[in-house]
C-alpha positions as CSV (number, residue, x, y, z in Angstrom):
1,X,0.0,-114.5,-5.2
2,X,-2.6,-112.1,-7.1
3,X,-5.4,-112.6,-9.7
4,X,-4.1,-111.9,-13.5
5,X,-6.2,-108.9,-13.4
6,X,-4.0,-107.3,-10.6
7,X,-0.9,-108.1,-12.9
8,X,-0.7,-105.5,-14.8
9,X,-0.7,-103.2,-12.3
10,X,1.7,-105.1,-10.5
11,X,4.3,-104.5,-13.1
12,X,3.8,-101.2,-13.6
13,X,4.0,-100.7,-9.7
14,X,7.6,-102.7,-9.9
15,X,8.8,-100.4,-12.8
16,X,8.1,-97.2,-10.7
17,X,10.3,-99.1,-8.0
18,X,13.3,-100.1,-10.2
19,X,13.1,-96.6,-11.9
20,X,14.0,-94.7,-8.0
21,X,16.0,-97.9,-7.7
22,X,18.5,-97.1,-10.8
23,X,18.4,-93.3,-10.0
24,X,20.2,-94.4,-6.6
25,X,22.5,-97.0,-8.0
26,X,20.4,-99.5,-6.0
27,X,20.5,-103.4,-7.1
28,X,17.0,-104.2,-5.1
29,X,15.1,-103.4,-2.4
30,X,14.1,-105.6,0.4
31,X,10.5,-104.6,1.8
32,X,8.3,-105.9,5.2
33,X,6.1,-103.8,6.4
34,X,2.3,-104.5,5.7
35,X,1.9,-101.3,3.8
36,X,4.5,-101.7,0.9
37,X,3.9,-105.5,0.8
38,X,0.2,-104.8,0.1
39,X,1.7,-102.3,-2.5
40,X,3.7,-104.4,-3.8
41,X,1.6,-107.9,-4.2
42,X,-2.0,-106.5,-3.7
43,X,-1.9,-108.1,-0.6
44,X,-0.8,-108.5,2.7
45,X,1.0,-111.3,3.8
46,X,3.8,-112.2,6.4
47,X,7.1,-112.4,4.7
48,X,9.5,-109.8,2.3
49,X,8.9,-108.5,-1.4
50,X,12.2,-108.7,-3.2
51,X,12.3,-106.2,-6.0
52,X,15.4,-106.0,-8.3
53,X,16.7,-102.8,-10.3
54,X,15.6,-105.5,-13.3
55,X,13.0,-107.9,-13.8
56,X,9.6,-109.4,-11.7
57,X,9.5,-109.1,-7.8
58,X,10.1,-112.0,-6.0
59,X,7.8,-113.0,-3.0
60,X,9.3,-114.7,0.2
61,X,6.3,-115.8,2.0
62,X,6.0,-117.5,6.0
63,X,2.7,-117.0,5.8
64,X,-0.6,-118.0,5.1
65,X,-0.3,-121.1,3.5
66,X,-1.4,-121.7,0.3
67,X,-0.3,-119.1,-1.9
68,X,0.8,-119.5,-5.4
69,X,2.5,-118.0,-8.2
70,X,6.3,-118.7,-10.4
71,X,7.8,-115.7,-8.3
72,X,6.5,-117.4,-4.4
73,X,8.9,-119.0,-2.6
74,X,7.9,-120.2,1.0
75,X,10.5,-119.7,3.7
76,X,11.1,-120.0,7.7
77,X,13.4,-117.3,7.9
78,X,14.9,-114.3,6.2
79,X,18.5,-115.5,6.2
80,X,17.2,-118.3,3.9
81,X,16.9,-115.2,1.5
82,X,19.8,-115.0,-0.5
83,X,21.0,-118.9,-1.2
84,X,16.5,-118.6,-2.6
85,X,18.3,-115.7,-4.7
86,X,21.4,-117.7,-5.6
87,X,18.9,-120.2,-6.9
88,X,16.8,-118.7,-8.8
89,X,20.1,-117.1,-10.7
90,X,19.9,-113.7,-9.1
91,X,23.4,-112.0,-8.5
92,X,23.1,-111.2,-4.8
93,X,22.9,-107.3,-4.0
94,X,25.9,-105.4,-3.6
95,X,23.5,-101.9,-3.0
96,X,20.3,-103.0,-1.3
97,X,17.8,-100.7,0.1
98,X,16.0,-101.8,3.2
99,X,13.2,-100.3,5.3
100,X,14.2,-97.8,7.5
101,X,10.6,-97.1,8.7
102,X,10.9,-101.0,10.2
103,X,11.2,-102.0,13.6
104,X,15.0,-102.1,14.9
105,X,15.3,-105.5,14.9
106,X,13.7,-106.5,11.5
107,X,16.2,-103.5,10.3
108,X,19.5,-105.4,11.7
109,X,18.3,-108.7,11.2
110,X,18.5,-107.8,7.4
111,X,21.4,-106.5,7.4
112,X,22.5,-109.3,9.0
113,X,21.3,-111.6,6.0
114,X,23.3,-109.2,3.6
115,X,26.2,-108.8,5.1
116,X,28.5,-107.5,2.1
117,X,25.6,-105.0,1.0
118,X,25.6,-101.4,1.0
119,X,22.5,-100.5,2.7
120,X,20.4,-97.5,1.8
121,X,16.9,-96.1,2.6
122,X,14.1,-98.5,1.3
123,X,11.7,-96.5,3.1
124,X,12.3,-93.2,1.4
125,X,12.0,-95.5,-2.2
126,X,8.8,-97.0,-1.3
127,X,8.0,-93.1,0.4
128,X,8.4,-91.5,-3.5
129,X,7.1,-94.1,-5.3
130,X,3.9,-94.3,-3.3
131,X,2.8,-90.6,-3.2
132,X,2.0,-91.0,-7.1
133,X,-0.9,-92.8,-7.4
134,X,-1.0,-95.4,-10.3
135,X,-4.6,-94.8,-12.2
136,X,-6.0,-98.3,-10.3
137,X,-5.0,-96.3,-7.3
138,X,-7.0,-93.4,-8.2
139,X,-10.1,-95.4,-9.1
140,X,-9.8,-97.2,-5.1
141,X,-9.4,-93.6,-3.9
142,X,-12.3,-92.3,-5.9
143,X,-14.3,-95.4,-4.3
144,X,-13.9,-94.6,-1.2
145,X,-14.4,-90.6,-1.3
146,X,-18.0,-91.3,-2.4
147,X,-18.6,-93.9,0.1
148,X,-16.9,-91.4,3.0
149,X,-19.2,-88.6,1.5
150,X,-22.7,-90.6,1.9
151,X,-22.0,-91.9,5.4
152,X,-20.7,-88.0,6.6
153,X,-24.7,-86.7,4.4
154,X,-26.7,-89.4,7.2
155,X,-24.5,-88.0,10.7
156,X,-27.2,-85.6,11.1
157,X,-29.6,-88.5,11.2
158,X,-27.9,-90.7,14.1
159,X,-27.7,-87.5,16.7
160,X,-29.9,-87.1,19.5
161,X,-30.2,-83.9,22.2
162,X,-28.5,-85.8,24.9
163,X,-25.3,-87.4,23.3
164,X,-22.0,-87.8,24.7
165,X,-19.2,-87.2,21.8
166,X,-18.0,-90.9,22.1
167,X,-21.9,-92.3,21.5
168,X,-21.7,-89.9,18.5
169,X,-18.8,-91.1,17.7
170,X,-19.8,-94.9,17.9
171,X,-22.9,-94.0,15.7
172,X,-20.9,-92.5,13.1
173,X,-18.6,-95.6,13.2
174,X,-21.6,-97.6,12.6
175,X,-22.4,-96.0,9.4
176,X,-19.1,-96.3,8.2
177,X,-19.1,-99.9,8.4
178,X,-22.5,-100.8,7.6
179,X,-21.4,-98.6,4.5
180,X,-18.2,-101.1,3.9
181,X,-15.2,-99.2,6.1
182,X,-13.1,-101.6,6.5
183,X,-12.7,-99.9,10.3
184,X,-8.5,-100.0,10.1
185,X,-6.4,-96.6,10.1
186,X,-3.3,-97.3,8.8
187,X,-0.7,-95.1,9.9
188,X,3.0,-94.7,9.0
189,X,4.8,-94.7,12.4
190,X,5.4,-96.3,15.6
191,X,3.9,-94.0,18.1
192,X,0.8,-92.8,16.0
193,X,-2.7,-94.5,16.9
194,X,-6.1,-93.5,16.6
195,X,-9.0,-95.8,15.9
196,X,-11.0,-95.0,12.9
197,X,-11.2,-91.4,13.4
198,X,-11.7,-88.6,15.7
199,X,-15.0,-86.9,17.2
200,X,-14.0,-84.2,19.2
201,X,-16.0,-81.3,20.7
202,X,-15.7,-78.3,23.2
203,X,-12.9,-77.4,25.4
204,X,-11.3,-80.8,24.0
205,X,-10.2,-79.9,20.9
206,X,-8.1,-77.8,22.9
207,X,-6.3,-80.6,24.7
208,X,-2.8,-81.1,24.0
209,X,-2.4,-85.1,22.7
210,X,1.2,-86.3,22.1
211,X,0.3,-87.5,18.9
212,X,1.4,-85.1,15.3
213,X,-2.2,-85.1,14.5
214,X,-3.6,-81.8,13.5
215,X,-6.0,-81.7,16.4
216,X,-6.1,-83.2,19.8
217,X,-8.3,-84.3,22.7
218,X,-8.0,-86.3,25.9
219,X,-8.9,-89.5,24.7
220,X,-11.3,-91.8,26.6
221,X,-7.7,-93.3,28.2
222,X,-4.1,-92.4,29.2
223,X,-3.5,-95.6,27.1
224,X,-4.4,-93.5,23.8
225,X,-4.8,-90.2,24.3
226,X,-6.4,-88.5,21.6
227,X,-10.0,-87.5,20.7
228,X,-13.2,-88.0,22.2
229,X,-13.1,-88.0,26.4
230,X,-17.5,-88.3,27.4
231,X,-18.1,-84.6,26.9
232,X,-21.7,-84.1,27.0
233,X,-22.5,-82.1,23.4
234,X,-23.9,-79.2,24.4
235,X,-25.2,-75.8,23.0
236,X,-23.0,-73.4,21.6
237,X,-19.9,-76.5,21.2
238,X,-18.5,-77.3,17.5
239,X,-18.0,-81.0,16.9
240,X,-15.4,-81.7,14.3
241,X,-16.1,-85.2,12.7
242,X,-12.6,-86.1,10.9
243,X,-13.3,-90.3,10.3
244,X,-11.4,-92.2,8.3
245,X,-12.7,-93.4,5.0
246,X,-10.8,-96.4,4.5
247,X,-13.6,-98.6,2.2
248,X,-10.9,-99.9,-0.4
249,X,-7.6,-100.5,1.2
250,X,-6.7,-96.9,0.2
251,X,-8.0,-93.8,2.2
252,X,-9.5,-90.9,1.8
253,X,-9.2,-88.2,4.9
254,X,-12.5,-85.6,5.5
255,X,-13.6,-83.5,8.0
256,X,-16.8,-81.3,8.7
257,X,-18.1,-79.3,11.5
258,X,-21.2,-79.8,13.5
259,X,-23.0,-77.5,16.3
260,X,-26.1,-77.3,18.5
261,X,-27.5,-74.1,18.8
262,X,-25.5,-70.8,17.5
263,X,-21.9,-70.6,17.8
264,X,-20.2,-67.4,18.4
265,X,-18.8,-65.3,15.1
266,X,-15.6,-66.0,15.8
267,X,-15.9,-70.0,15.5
268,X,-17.4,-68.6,12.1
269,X,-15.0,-66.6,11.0
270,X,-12.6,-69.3,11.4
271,X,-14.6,-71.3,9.7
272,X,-15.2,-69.4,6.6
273,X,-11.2,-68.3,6.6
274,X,-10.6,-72.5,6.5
275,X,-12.7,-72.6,3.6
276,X,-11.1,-69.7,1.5
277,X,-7.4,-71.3,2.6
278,X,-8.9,-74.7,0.5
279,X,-9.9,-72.3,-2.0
280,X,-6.7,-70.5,-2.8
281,X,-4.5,-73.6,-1.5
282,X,-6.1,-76.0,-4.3
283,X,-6.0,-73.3,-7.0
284,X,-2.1,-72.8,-6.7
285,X,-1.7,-76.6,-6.2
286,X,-0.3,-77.9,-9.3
287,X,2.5,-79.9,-10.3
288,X,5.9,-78.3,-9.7
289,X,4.5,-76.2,-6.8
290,X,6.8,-76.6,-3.8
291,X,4.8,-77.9,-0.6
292,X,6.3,-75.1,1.5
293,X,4.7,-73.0,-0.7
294,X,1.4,-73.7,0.0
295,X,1.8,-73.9,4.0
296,X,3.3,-70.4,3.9
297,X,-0.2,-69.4,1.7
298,X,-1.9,-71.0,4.2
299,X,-0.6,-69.1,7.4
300,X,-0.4,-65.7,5.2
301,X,-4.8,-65.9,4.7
302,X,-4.5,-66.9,8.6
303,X,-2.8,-63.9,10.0
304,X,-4.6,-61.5,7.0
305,X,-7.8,-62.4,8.5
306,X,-6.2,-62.0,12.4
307,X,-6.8,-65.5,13.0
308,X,-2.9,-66.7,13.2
309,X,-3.4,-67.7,17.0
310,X,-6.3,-70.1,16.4
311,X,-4.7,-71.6,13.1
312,X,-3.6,-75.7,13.4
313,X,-4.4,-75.5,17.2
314,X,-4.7,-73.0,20.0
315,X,-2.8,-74.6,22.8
316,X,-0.5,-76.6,21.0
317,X,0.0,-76.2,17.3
318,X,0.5,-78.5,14.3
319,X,3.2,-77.7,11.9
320,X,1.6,-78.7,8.5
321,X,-1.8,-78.1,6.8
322,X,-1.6,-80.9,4.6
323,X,-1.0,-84.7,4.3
324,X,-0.2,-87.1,1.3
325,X,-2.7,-90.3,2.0
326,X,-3.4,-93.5,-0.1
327,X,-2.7,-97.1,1.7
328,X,-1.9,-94.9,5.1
329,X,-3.4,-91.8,6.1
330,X,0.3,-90.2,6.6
331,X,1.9,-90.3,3.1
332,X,3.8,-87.9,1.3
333,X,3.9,-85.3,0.5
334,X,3.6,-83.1,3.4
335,X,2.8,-79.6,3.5
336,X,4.4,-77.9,6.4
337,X,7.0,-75.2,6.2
338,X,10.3,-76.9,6.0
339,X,9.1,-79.6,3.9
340,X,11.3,-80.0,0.7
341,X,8.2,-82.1,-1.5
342,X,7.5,-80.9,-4.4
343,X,4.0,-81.7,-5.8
344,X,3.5,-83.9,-9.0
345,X,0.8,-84.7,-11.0
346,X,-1.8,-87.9,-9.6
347,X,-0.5,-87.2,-5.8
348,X,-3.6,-86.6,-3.5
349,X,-3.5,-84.8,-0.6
350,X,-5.7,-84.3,2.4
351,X,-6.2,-80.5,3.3
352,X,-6.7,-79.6,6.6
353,X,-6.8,-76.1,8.0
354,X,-8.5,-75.6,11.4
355,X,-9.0,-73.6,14.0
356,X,-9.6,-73.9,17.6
357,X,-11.4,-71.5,19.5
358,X,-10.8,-71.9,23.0
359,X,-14.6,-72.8,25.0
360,X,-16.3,-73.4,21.8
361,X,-14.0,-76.4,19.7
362,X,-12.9,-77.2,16.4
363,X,-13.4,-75.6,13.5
364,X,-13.0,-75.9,9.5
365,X,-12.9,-78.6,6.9
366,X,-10.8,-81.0,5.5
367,X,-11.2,-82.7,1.9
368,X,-9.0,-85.1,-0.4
369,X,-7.6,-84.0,-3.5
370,X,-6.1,-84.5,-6.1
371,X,-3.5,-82.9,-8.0
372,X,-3.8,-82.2,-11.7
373,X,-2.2,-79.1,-14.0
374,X,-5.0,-77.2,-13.3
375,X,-5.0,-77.3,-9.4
376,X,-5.9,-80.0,-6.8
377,X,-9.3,-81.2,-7.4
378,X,-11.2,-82.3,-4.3
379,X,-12.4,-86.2,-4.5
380,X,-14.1,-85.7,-1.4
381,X,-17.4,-83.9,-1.7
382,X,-20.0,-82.7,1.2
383,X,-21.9,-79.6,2.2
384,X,-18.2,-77.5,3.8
385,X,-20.8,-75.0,5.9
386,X,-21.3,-75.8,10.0
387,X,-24.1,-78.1,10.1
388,X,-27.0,-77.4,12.9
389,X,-27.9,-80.8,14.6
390,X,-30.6,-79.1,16.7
């Protein structure tokens, strides 16, 4: 299934399963969505990770061919699943967690193949388990900031006076996969899409998008919108570049802010007040720190500075500042005012505090962290003033 050097990792990945698993008086989970099967195997593959409270993960697999390994089994269906278990001299589950977070039907379905099982909330197991990063995690993570933070140093380099923000946009995805993106943005959630990233400038940013992204845009169609729609770049507009950094199966989330000619003081103002909110935010960010905590320190340096109405949007506003990311962009924990996380040591976190300023765009940074006992430590690293592209 995975080379031996993925092994121990592995394990250790399973015990920090079956340890949430015994805290809930679960006997396994059942897992199938791409995310927490790659988290669980190294790999994606179409079929279910079986994890008990005890023991090695089992692997049912329907595809690809091929694989291998003392814990694979290869089946046609799920509800071939427990006589595999019965088989292998595993008591069947009489507490199983399942995925909430999977489609409706894969959700029944495997109920249906347990039918004398408690069910409980696989998702919110996987959820905990996966917003501490193992340190193999961290390395992946640390990968791919430097990679995001050499392609975001050569953006200057690929604008010309003249640009649309989608050409800018396809430039900047051209750098991030000639510098190894692997171009997917993995998102937790049905009804979230975006494709690699956002490049949005002007009176856009100030376009309402039905997606919980922290900014917005019209989007190039009705079909997906969000981000870029053909503005001509012009002087005196901010362009916010927020691309995905996705170069190791694990992403890192980064934002900076571009102009041609001056912008107003406002835009810079706003600007600056995002940076001194990363400031303060990643200082107070340690371990034990509720997440709530750190939105309400967020919106306090907002409305101190008289900036509340532009903070997380202008027109319509987001209601967090803050995102767990690793294997999707969207992981816990998140900060945003009723959120009940608490941070932990070896979660990272994108931080994102923006502005909008009606007729001129976006403003602020975003950067990845994370957090240690002395504060959140940003793994993402590039110049956080407004960059001039005339």
């Amino acid at each position: 299934m995975y080379s031996s050097n993925f092994q121990p990792e592995a394990s250790l990945r399973w015990k920090r399963v079956q340890s949430v698993l015994q805290s809930i008086n679960a006997d396994a989970v059942l897992l199938n969505t791409n995310a927490n099967l790659y988290y669980s195997s190294g790999r994606i593959f179409n079929g279910y990770t079986y994890i008990p409270s005890e023991g090695e993960a089992i692997y049912f697999v329907r595809r690809p061919i091929g694989l291998k390994g003392e814990n694979v089994h290869y089946i046609h269906k799920p509800e071939q699943i427990p006589a595999l278990l019965t088989e292998i001299g595993l008591p069947l589950p009489r507490k199983l967690a399942i995925e909430w977070d999977a489609s409706h039907g894969d959700f029944t379905r495997l109920c249906a193949v347990f039918p004398d099982a408690e069910i409980t909330n696989g998702s919110a197991v996987m959820r905990k388990v996966r917003s501490v990063k193992t340190d193999y995690e961290l390395g992946l993570l640390h990968e791919s900031a430097v990679k995001h933070a050499e392609v975001y140093h050569r953006i200057e380099s690929v604008y010309h006076n003249g640009m649309t923000d989608i050409e800018l946009q396809i430039e900047i995805e051209r750098l991030l996969r000639l510098h190894g993106n692997l171009g997917l943005f993995r998102i937790n959630g049905q009804s979230m899409e975006i494709f690699m990233g956002n490049v949005i400038c002007g009176d856009n940013a100030d376009t309402p998008t039905p997606y919980d992204f922290a900014m917005g845009g019209a989007g190039l169609s009705c079909s997906i919108p969000v981000g870029c729609n053909g503005s001509l770049i012009r002087p005196g507009m901010a362009v916010m570049v927020d691309m995905c950094g996705n170069f190791t199966g694990y992403m890192t989330d980064m934002t900076r802010v571009y102009s041609v000619g001056e912008l107003p003081d406002l835009a810079h103002r706003a600007h600056q007040c995002s940076i001194d909110i990363h400031r303060a935010v990643s200082q107070m960010g340690k371990p034990s720190v509720k997440a709530a905590d750190l939105y309400n320190l967020a919106i306090s340096i907002a409305k101190e500075a008289g900036l509340e109405n532009y903070f997380m949007g202008h027109t319509q506003k987001a209601g967090f500042i803050g995102h767990g990311v690793g294997i999707e962009v969207n992981e816990a924990p998140v900060l945003a005012p009723r959120s009940k996380d608490i941070l932990e040591g070896n979660q990272v976190i994108a931080l994102e505090p923006k502005f909008v300023i009606p007729h001129v765009g976006a403003v602020g940074i975003e950067d990845t962290y994370m957090v240690t006992p002395e504060g959140m430590k940003a793994i993402t690293n590039a110049p956080v003033e407004i960059v001039s592209l005339s």
